[in-house]
C-alpha positions as CSV (number, residue, x, y, z in Angstrom):
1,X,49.4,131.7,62.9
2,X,46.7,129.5,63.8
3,X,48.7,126.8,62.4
4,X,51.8,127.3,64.4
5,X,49.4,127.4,67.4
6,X,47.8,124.1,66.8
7,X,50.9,122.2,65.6
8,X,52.4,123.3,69.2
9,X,49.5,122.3,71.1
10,X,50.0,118.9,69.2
11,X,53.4,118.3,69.8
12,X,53.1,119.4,73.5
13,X,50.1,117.1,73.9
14,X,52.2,114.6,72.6
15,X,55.4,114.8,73.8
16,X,54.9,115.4,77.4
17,X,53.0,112.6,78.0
18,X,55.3,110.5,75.4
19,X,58.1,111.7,77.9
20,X,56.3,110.5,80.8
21,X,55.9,107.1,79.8
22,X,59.8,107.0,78.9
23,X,60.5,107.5,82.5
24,X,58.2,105.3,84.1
25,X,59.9,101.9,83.2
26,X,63.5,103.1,84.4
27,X,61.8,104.1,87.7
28,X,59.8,101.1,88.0
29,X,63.5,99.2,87.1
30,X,65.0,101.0,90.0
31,X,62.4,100.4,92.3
32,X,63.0,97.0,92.2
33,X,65.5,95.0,94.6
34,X,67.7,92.7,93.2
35,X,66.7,88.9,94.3
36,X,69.1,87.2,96.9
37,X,69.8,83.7,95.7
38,X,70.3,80.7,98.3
39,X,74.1,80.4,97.5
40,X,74.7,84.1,98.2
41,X,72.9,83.3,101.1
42,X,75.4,80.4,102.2
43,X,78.5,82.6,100.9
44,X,77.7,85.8,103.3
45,X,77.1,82.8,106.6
46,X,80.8,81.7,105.5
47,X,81.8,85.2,105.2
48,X,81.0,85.9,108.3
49,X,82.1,82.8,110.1
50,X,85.9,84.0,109.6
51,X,87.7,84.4,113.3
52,X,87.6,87.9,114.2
53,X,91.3,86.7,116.6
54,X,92.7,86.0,113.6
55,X,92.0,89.1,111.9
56,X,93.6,91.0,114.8
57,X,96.0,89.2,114.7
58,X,96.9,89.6,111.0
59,X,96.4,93.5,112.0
60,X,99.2,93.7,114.8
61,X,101.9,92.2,112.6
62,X,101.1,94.2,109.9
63,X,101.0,97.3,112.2
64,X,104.7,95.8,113.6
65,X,106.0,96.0,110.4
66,X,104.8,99.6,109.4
67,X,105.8,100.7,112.4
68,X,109.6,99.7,111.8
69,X,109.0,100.9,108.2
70,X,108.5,104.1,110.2
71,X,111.2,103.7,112.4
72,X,113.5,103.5,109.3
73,X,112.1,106.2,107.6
74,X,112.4,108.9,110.2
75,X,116.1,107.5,111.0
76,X,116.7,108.0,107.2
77,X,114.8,111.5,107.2
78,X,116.8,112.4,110.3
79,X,120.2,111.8,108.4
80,X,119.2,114.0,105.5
81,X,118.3,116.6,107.4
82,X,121.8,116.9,109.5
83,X,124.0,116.4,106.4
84,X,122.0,119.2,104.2
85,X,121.5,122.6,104.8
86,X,118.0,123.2,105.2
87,X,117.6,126.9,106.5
88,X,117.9,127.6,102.5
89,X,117.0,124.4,100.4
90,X,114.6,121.5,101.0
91,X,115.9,118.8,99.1
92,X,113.4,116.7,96.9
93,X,114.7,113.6,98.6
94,X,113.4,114.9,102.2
95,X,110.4,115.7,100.8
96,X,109.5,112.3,99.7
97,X,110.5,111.1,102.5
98,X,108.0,113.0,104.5
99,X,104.8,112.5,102.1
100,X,105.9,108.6,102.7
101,X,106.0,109.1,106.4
102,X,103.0,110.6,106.2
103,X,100.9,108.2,103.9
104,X,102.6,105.2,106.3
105,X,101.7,107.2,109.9
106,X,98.0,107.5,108.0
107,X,97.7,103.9,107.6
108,X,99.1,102.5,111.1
109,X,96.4,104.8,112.2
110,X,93.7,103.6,110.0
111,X,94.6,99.7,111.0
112,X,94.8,100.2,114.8
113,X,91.6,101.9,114.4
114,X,90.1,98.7,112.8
């Protein structure tokens, strides 16, 4: 018994402080901030030197063309709907339809927001 006892107290005495020392480079490693070289430096300044008009601009005709997308979509959507009988049976086509409606309406939105 005394044996157990003391071989437990070892290991413990041991281990814990073993585990410790594991843990202490991976902190120190995440502690540290990652050096910013000149040329990243100079890449971020021509980053940011980019027109912000043009951008926009890029923007709106991309929003023009999703928006007739749209347009196109709903007229298609609106013809499915008058030649099928939907008080019983959706068909999978209109379905489709609407989830791309949707996933286009999302992203006009998300582009005019900016």
């Amino acid at each position: 018994m005394e044996s157990r006892r003391k071989f437990l107290a070892t290991t413990i005495a041991v281990g814990v402080p073993a585990g410790i020392l594991a843990l202490v480079p991976s902190a120190q490693v995440r502690g540290q901030r990652p050096q910013i070289t000149q040329q990243q430096k100079e890449d971020d300044s021509n980053a940011s030197k980019i027109d912000p008009k043009l951008i926009l601009e890029a923007n709106q005709k991309e929003i023009k063309k999703s928006v007739e997308r749209l347009y196109d979509l709903a007229s298609e959507l609106k013809a499915e709907v008058e030649k099928t009988d939907s008080v019983h049976v959706l068909s999978i086509v209109m379905l489709r339809k609407t989830d791309e409606i949707e996933k286009l309406a999302k992203e006009i939105r998300s582009r005019a927001k900016g």
